[in-house]
N, C-alpha and C positions, 0 to 999 in steps of 0.2 A: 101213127098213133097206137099206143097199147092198146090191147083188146081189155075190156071193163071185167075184171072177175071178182067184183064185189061179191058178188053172191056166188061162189064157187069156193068150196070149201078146201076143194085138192089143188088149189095154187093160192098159199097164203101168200103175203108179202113178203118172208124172209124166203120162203121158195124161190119166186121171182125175184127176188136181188140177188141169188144164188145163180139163177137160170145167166140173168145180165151180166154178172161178175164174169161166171167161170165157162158155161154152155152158150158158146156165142149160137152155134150152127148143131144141125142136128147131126154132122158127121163128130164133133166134137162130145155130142151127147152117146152116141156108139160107139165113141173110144173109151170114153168112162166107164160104160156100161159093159166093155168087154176086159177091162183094166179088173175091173169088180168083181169080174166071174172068178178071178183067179188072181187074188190081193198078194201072194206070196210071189208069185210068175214076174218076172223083169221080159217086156215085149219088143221087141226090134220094131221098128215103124211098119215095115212089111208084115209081120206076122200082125199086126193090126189093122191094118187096112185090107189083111186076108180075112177078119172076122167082119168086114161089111157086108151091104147087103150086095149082091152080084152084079145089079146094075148100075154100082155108086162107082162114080169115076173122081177121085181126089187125087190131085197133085199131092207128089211129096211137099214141096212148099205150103201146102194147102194143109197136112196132114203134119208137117213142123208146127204151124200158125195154131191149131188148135192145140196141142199137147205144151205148148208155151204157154197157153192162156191158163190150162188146169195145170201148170208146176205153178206160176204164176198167184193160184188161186191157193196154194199149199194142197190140192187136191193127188196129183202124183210128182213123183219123184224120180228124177233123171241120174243113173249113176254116168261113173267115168267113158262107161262102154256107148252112152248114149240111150241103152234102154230104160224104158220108164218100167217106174210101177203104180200102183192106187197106193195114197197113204191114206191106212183106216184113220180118221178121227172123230171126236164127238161133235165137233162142229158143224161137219158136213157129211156125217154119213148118215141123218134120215132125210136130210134132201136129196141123197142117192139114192136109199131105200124109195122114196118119193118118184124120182126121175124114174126109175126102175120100173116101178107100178102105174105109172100112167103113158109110160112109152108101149106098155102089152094093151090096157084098156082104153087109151083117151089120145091114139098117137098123133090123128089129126089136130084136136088143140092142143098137144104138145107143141108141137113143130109150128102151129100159127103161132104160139105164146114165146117159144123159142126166138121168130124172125120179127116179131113186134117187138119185142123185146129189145132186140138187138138193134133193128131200126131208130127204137126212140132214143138208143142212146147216141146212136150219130145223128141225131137229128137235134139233140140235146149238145152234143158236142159241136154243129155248127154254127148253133143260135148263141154260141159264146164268141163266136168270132164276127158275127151281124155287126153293120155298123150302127148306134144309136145316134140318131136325131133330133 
């Protein structure tokens, strides 16, 4: 079940459809977030999961999984070589700006809003497959 952020002004709801669309996991929310520091840079997988934090341990598969869901989202972009970049656009870059500032100040309920989030949408996604009675 989502966390209730009615009353929370730094998670409106185009934020959190943003968060559910493109930021499944908070290792995917660190890949954007290090994609961002340096919009013109194309990142090998490696040299991004060298900007984690030291004790994050992702599979390559783990770290393919998220960089599909942000090309996915139109948020970065994969050339022929494989490396990504951040694609600035006006869509989604004050949800970045957004992500950005409450990952320094509020990372706690970043990361619960991040895994509820993501929760409900498999949970959303199974209850289409229930059988009706």
């Amino acid at each position: 079940m989502a966390p209730s952020l009615d009353n929370d002004p730094d998670f409106p709801d185009a934020f959190c459809g943003f968060l559910q669309r493109c930021v499944a996991t908070v290792d995917a929310a660190e890949f954007l977030l290090a994609l961002t520091k340096e919009p013109e840079r194309s990142w090998s997988i490696e040299e991004l999961r060298a900007q984690l934090a030291p004790d994050t341990n992702i599979s390559d598969a783990e770290a393919q999984r998220c960089l599909d869901a942000l090309q996915q989202c139109g948020v970065v972009a994969r050339g022929a070589d494989k490396r990504v970049r951040y694609l600035p656009s006006p869509a989604h870059d004050p949800h970045v700006v957004l992500l950005a500032r409450l990952y320094l100040e509020r990372p706690v309920t970043l990361f619960r809003v991040i895994y509820a989030l993501r929760d409900s949408k498999i949970s959303t996604f199974a209850d289409a497959f229930k059988l009706r009675g």
